[in-house]
C-alpha positions in Angstrom: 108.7 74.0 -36.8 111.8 72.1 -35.5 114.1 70.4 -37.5 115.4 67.1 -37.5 119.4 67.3 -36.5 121.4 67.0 -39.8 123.5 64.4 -38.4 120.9 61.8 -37.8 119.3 62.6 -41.4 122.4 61.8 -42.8 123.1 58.4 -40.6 119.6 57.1 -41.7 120.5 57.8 -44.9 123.7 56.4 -45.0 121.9 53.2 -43.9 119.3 52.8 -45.9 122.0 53.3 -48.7 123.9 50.8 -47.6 121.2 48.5 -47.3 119.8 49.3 -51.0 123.5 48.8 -52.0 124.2 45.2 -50.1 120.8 43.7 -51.8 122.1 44.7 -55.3 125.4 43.5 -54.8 123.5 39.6 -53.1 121.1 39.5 -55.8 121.2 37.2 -58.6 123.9 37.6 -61.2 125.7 40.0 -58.9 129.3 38.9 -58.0 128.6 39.0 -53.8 126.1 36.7 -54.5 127.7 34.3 -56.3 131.0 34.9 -53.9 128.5 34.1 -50.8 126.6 31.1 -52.2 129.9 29.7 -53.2 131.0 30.4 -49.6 128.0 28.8 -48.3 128.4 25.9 -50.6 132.0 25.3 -49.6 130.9 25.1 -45.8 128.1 22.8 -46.7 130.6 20.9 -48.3 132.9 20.7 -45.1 130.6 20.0 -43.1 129.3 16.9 -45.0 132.7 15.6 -45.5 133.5 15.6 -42.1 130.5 14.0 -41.3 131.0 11.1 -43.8 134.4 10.8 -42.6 133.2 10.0 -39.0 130.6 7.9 -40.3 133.4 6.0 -42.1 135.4 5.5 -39.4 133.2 3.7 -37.1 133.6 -0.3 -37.1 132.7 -1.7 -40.5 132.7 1.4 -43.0 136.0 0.0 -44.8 135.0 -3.7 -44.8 131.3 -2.5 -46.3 132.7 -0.5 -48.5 135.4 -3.4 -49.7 132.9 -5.9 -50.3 131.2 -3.5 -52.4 134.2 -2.5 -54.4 135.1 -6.3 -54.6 131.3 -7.6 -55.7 129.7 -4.7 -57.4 127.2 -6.6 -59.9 126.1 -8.0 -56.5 126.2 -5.6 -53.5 124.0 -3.0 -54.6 124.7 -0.1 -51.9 126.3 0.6 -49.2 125.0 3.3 -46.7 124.9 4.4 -43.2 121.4 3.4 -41.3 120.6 3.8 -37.6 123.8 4.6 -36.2 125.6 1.7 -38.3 127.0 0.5 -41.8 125.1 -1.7 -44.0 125.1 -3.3 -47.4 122.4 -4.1 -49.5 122.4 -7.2 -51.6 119.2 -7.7 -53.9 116.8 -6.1 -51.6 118.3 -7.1 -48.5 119.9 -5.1 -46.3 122.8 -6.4 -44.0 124.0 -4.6 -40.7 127.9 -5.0 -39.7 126.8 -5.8 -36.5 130.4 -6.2 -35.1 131.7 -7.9 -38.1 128.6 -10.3 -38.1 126.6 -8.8 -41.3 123.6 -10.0 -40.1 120.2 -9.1 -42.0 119.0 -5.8 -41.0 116.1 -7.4 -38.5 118.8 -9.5 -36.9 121.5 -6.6 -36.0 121.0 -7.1 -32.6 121.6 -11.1 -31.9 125.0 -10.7 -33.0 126.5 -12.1 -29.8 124.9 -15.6 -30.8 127.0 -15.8 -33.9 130.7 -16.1 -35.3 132.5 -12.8 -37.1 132.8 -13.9 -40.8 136.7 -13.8 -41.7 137.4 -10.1 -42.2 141.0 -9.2 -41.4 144.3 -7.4 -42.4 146.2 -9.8 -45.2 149.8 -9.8 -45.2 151.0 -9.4 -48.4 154.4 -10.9 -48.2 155.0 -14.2 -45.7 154.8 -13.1 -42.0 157.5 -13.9 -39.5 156.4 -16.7 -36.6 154.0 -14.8 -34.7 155.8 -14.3 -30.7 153.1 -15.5 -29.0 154.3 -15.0 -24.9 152.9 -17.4 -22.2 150.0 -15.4 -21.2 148.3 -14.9 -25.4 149.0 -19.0 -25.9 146.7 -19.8 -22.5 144.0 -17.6 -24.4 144.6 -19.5 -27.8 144.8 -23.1 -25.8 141.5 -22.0 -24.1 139.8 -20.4 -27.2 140.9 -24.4 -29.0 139.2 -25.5 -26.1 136.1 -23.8 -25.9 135.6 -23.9 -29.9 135.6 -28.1 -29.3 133.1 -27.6 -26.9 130.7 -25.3 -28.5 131.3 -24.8 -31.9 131.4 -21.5 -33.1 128.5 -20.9 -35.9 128.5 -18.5 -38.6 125.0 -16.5 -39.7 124.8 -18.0 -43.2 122.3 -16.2 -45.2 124.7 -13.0 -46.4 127.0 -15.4 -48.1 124.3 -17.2 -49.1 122.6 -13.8 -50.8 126.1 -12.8 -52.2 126.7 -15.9 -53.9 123.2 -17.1 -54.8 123.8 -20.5 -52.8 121.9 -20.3 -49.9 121.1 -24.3 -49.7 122.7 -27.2 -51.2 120.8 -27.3 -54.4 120.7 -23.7 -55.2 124.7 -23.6 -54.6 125.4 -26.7 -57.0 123.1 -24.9 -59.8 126.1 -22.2 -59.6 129.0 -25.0 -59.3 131.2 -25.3 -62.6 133.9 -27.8 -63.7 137.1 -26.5 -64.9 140.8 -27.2 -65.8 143.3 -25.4 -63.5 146.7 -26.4 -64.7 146.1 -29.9 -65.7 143.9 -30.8 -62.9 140.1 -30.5 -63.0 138.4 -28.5 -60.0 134.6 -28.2 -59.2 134.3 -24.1 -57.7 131.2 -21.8 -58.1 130.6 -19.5 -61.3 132.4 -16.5 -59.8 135.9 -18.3 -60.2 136.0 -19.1 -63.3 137.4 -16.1 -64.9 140.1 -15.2 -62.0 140.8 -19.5 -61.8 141.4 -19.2 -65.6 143.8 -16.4 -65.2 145.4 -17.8 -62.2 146.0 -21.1 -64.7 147.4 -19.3 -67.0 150.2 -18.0 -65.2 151.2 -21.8 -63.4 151.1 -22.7 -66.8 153.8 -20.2 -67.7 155.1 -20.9 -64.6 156.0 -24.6 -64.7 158.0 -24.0 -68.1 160.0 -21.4 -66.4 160.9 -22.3 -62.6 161.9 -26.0 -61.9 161.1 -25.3 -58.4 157.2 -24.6 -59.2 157.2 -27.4 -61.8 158.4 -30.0 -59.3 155.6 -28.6 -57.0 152.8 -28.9 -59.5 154.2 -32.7 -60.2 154.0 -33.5 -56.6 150.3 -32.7 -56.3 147.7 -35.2 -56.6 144.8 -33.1 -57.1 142.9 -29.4 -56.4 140.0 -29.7 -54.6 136.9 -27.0 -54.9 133.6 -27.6 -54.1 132.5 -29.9 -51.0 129.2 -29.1 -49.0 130.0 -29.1 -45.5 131.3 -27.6 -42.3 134.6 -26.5 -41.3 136.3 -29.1 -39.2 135.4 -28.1 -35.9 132.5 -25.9 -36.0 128.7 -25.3 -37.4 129.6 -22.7 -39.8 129.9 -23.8 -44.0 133.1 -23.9 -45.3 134.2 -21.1 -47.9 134.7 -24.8 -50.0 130.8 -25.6 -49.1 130.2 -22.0 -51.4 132.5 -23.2 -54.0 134.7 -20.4 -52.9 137.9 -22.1 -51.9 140.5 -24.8 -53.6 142.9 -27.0 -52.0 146.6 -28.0 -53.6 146.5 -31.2 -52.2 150.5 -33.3 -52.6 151.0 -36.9 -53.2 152.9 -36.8 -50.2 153.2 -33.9 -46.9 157.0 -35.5 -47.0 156.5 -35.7 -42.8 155.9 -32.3 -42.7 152.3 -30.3 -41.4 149.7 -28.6 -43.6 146.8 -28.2 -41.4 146.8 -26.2 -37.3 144.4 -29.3 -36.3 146.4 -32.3 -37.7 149.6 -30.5 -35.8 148.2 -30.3 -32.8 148.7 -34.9 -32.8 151.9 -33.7 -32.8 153.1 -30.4 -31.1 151.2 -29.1 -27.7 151.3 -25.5 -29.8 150.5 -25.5 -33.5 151.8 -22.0 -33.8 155.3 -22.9 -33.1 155.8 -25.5 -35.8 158.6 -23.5 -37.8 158.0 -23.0 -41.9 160.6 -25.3 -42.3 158.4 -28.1 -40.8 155.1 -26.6 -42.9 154.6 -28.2 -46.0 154.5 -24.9 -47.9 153.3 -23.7 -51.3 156.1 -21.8 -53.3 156.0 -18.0 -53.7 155.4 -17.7 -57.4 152.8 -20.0 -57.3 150.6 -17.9 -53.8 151.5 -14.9 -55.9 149.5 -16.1 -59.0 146.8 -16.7 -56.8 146.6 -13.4 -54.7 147.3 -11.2 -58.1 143.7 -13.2 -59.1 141.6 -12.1 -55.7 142.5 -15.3 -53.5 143.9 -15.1 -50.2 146.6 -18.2 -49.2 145.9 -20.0 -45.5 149.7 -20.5 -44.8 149.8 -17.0 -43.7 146.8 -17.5 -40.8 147.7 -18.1 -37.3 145.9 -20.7 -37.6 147.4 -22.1 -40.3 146.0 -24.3 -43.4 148.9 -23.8 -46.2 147.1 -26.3 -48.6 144.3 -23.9 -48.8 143.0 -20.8 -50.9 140.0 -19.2 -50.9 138.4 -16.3 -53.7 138.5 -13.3 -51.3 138.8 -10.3 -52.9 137.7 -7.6 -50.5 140.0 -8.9 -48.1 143.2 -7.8 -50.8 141.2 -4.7 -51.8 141.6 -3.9 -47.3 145.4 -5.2 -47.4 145.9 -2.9 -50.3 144.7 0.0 -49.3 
C-alpha cells in the first residue's frame, strides 16, 4: 500500500483547521463576529449616507426640507420619489418640480407655471445691486413680458399648507388682532409670531424716538385682502392672510413700491435707499426674529411689505 505524502496530509489538515477555527471565531457571541458585522454595518452606513447626501443635493432637497422644519404640524414628510424631492401635506404629495411644488400628478407641467418665491434672504440690508447694461435689458424685457402674459402661480400647495384653498375656506382661518395699536386681519398661523413681533415695537416705541416717530407716521397695517399680485394671475401672500403692509400717512415724495417707481425712473432698481421710503432696522429686525421676511431687500422692491416666511430664514440661516 502507498502512502499519501506527509506534506499534503499535513496541508489539508492545516486547512480544515483553519477553517473549523474561522467559523468559531464568526459565530455568534465570538469577537470576529461582532468585529465583522460591526465592519459591515459601518460600510452599510457609508454607503447610505453618501447616497442621502447626493439625493440631498439635487434641486429642492434644502427648500423641502425647510418647509418641513418651518411647518411641521403641517408637512407631514418629506422624502425622495422617482428621481425627485417631495413633500407630503395631509395625504398629498408635492413634487419640487423646479421650484414649482406641484402635486405629484402634475410634476411634469411645470413649464406652464410660476416658481413660488424660494430664495437666499439677506439678513442684513444689501448694497444696490450693479446691474450692467446687458442684466437691465433682461429685467426691462422680463417687466415686459410679465405685462403681457402674466406669470401664474400653481395654487393648490399653499392652499393645502394653509387650509385656504378658496375664498371662503381661507376667511374661516382669518383672525382680527392688535399689532401695536393698530388692528390687522392675517390668517391663524400669525397670531402667535404677530403677537410677539407686537410685543417688541411696543418696547420699542418707548425706547428709540426714531421707531416711535415711525410707528406715529403710519396710518394703518394691512393683512388680509383676497386678490392677485399687481401684475399677474398668481394670489398674493396677502390673499392667504400671510403678509402685512406698514402703510405711512405720507411716502414724504419718496418710493415704496418697484411698479409705482417705474412713473418715475426708466430703472426701478436704481432709485437709491435714500429716495425709498424705508422701514427702520429695529423695527424689520422684530419682524425677521418672528419668521417674516421684509420686501425692501427684493430687487424688486416693496419696503412697505412683510410677509410670514419662515423657511425662507430657516435657508438664510443655515
Amino acid at each position: 500500500m502507498t502512502r499519501p505524502p506527509l506534506r499534503g496530509y499535513f496541508l489539508r489538515v492545516a486547512s480544515v483547521s483553519l477553517l473549523v477555527l474561522f467559523l468559531l471565531l464568526t459565530a455568534p457571541g465570538f469577537p470576529l463576529a461582532e468585529l465583522a458585522q460591526s465592519v459591515g454595518a459601518a460600510a452599510a452606513r457609508t454607503v447610505e449616507e453618501a447616497r442621502a447626501g447626493q439625493e440631498e443635493a439635487l434641486p429642492g432637497g434644502r427648500e423641502v426640507k425647510d418647509f418641513a422644519a418651518a411647518w411641521p404640524d403641517r408637512i407631514a414628510e418629506t422624502a425622495f420619489r422617482e428621481g425627485e424631492w417631495m413633500l407630503r401635506v395631509g395625504d398629498a404629495w408635492f413634487a419640487w418640480a423646479n421650484g414649482r411644488l406641484l402635486p405629484e400628478a402634475e410634476r411634469s407641467r411645470w413649464e406652464e407655471f410660476a416658481s413660488l418665491p424660494l430664495y437666499r434672504y439677506p439678513l442684513a440690508l444689501p448694497p444696490l445691486a450693479v446691474i450692467d447694461e446687458e442684466t437691465a435689458a433682461r429685467l426691462r424685457q422680463r417687466v415686459r413680458e410679465d405685462a403681457a402674459n402674466p406669470p401664474r402661480r400653481h395654487e393648490e400647495f399653499l392652499g393645502r399648507l394653509l387650509q385656504a384653498g378658496s375664498r371662503a375656506e381661507t376667511e374661516a382661518h382669518i383672525v382680527r388682532m392688535e399689532v401695536a395699536g393698530f388692528t390687522v386681519t392675517v390668517h391663524e398661523r400669525l397670531a402667535e409670531p404677530l403677537a410677539r413681533v407686537s410685543e417688541e415695537l411696543r418696547a420699542l416705541r418707548l425706547a428709540d424716538p426714531a421707531v416711535t416717530a415711525f410707528l406715529a407716521g403710519l396710518t394703518e397695517m394691512n393683512g388680509y385682502n383676497y386678490r392677485y399680485v399687481e401684475g399677474t394671475h398668481s394670489r398674493s401672500f396677502h390673499s392667504y392672510g400671510l403678509a402685512v403692509d406698514l402703510v405711512p400717512k405720507s411716502y414724504g415724495g419718496r418710493h415704496a413700491y418697484w411698479m409705482w417707481a417705474m412713473s418715475k425712473v426708466r430703472d426701478f432698481w436704481t432709485v437709491p435707499y435714500e429716495r425709498r421710503w424705508m422701514v427702520p432696522a429695529p423695527v424689520v429686525e422684530a419682524f425677521e426674529r418672528n419668521g417674516f421676511v421684509w420686501g425692501g431687500k427684493w430687487l424688486f422692491f416693496d419696503t412697505m411689505h412683510f410677509e410670514y416666511r419662515p423657511e425662507i430664514l430657516l435657508m438664510a440661516q443655515g
